[in-house]
N, C-alpha and C positions, 0 to 999 in steps of 0.2 A: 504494500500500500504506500503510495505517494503520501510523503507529508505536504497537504496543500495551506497553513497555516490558521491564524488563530480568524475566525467568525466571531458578531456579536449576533447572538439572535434576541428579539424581544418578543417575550411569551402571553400567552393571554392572561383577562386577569382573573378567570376562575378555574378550578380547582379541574372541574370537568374537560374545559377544554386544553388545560396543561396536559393532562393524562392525555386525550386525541392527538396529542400534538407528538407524542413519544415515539411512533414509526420513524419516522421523518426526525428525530434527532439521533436518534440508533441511525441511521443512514447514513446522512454527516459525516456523521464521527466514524464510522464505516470509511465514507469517503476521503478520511486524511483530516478532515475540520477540528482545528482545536475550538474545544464550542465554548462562549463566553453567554450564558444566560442571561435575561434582565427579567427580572419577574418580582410577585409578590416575595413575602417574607417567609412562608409557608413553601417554597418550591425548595427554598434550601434544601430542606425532610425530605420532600417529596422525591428528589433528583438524589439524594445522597449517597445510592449503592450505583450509579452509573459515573460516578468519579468526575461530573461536570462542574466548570468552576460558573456559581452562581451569587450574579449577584441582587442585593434586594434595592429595588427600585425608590430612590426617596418620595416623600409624599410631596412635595412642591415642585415643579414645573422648573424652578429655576434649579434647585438640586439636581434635576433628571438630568437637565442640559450639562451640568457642570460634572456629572459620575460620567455622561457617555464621552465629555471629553478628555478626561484625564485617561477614561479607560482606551481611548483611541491612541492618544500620545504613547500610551505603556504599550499597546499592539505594536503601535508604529515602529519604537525602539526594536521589538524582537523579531520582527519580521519585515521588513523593508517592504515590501512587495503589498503590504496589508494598503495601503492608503491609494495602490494603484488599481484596485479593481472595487465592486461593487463590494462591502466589506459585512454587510448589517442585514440580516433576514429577518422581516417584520411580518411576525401572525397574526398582528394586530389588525385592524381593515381601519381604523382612525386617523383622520388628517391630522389629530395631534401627536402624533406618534411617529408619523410621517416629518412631522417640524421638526420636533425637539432631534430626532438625527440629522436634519440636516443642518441646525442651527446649532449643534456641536459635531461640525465638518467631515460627517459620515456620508456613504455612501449608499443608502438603503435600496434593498428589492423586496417588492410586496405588488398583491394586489392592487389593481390601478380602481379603490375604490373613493367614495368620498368627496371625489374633485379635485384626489393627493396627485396623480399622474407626475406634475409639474417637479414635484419632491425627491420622486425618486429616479435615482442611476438607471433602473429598470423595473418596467410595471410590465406585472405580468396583468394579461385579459383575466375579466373574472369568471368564473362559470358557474350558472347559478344551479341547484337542485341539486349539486355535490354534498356526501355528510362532511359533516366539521373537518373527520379524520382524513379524508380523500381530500379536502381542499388545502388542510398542511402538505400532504403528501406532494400536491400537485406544485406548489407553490415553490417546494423543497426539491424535487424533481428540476424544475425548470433552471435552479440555480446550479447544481450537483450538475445537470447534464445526465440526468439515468431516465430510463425508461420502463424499468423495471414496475410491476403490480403493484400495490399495499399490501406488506403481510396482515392476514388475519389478526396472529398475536399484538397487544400494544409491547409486552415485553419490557415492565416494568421490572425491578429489581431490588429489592429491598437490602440495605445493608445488613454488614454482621452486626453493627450495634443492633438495627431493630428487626432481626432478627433475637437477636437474646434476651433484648427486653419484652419481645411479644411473648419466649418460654418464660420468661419471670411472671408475666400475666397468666397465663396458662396454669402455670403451677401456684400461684397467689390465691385466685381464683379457683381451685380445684376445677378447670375445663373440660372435658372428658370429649374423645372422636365423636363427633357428629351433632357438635352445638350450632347452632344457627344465628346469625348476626344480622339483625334487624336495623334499616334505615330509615326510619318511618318522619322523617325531617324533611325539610325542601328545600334549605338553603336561606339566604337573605336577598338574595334576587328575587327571590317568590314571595310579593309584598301581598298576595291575596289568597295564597293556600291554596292554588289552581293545580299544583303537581302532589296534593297531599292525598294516598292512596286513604278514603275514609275507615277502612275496614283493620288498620292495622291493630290495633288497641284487641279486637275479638281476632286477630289471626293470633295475637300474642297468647294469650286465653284460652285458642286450640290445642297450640304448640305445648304451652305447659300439660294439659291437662294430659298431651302424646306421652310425657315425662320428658319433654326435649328443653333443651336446656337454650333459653335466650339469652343473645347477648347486643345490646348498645353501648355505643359508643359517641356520644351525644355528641356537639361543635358549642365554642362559645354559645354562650344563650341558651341554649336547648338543656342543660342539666336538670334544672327545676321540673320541666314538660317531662320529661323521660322518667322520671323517679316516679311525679304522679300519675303518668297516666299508664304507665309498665309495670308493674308492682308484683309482676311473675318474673322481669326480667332481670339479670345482671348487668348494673349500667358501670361502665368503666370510663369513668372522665379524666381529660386530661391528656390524652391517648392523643399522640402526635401521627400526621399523616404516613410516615415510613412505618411505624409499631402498627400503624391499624390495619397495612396493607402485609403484612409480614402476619398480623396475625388473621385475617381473612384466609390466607394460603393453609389454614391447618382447619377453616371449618367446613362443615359439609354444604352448607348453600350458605349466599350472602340474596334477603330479598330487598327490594329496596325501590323508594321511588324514583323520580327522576332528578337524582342529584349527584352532587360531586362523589361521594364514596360509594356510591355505585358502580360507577365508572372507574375508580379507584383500584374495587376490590377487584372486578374485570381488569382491569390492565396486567393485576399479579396472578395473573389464571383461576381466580376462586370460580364457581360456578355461582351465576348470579341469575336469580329472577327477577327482572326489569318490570314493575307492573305503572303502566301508563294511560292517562286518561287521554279526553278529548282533545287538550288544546296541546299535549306533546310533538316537537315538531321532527321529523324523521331526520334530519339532520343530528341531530344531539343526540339518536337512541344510541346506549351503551354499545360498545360492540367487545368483541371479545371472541375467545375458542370454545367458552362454555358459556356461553347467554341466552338466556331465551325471556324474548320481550313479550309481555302480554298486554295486548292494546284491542278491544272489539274497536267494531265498526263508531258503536258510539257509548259512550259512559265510558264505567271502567271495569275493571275482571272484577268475573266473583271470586266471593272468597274461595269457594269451594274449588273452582280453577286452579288458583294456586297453589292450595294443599294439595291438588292430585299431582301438578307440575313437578311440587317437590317430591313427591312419593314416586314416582313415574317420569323421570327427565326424561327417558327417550322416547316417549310416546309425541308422537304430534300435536 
């Protein structure tokens, strides 16, 4: 493999579409790219066991400008070559995103969305009714020079840290093969509870009564909600994105609605049931080697669908 030198890439800003984005950063880095991250403060964890150097995006506009230029200078110094070609892969589809690199004298390729065209080195055409994951790919693709498919797998990797800290939970907990890890949250984008599966609270209530063993893993805010309204389950707060997704890999299904550690636990191979209403849009459905979405025509899955899903994953 050619060392073709250091890339900044700027990642999206939630949790779900970081994980989409993980083909196409395995490919990169494949392709020779020393990868330089820009992302929330949560991607550190989340990137930890793929050795990428990331860094956490300041919250002011004028900081953004001033991190991508110092990190451009430090490129510059180690690699000569970095300031002569398009140097910055933007996941983002934001004219501001599109500025602030070019206003700390980067050279970005993205999406020619927004009206940013003007901004960047190179704007890729956009193509619409692609999922999230196909559109990094594509995006990522066009810079790389590959032609190659999307792998199935997202092909996350959890560190040995959390990896040992998910067995410290495991054995904390007395967790035993075949527990189940409920996501029954939506995230803080979901300002109207539109992607909240109604039914979870009595899928919890089944499961117990199976003798199966639940487990949540709440997000800021959500610990209060998960204690009261789970009170069959084992709620483990605190649980950083790497330990959640290291410890997904050891249970038997992860069910979950349409949110970021869904997508999470899919990216580390767990078998995950996707359960999604009306307004989920097929672009964002989980993808994965072991997923299966449950979406009708209109409303949302019964419950009793899902219990047999889990009982019977290979059934249609």
């Amino acid at each position: 493999m050619k060392h073709k030198g250091p890339l900044i890439v700027r990642l999206c800003n939630w949790v779900g579409e970081a994980v989409l984005s993980l083909p196409t950063l395995t490919m990169l880095t494949e392709q020779g790219y020393d990868l330089h991250l820009i992302g929330k403060r949560w991607a550190v964890s989340l990137f930890e066991g793929h050795g990428w150097t990331v860094h956490t995006r300041p919250a002011k506009r004028s900081d953004a400008i001033g991190q991508l230029k110092a990190l451009r200078l430090q490129l510059s110094q180690q690699s000569p070559e970095f300031g002569k070609r398009p140097n910055m892969l933007l996941f983002t589809s934001s004219f501001s995103s599109a500025l602030e690199a070019r206003l700390a004298g980067l050279k970005p390729i993205g999406y020619n969305r927004e009206s940013r065209g003007i901004l960047l080195a190179h704007a890729v055409p956009y193509q619409a009714g692609l999922h999230a994951a196909d559109n990094y790919w594509r995006v990522g693709s066009h810079f790389a020079g590959v032609t190659s498919p999307r792998p199935q797998a997202l092909g996350l990797k959890p560190s040995t840290a959390h990896r040992q800290q998910a067995q410290q939970l495991i054995a904390a907990h007395a967790l035993k093969p075949g527990f189940i890890i409920l996501c029954p949250f939506s995230g803080a984008a979901d300002t109207t509870g539109k992607k909240l599966w109604p039914a979870f609270p009595e899928l919890a209530r089944r499961l117990h009564e199976q003798g199966r063993q639940i487990i949540l893993c709440p997000g800021p805010g959500e610990e209060t909600q998960a204690l009261a309204d789970y009170p069959f389950a084992q709620v483990l707060t605190s649980v950083d994105l790497g330990t959640y997704a290291a410890l997904s890999q050891h249970a038997a299904a992860t069910i979950s609605n349409d949110t970021g550690p869904g997508h999470l636990a899919a990216a580390a191979g767990t078998r995950v049931i996707s359960v999604l209403g009306p307004d989920a849009a097929p672009m964002w459905w989980v993808q994965g080697e072991h997923v299966t979405v449950l979406r009708p025509e209109q409303g949302w899955p019964e419950l009793e669908d899902v219990l047999l899903t889990l009982e019977h994953p290979d059934q249609p």
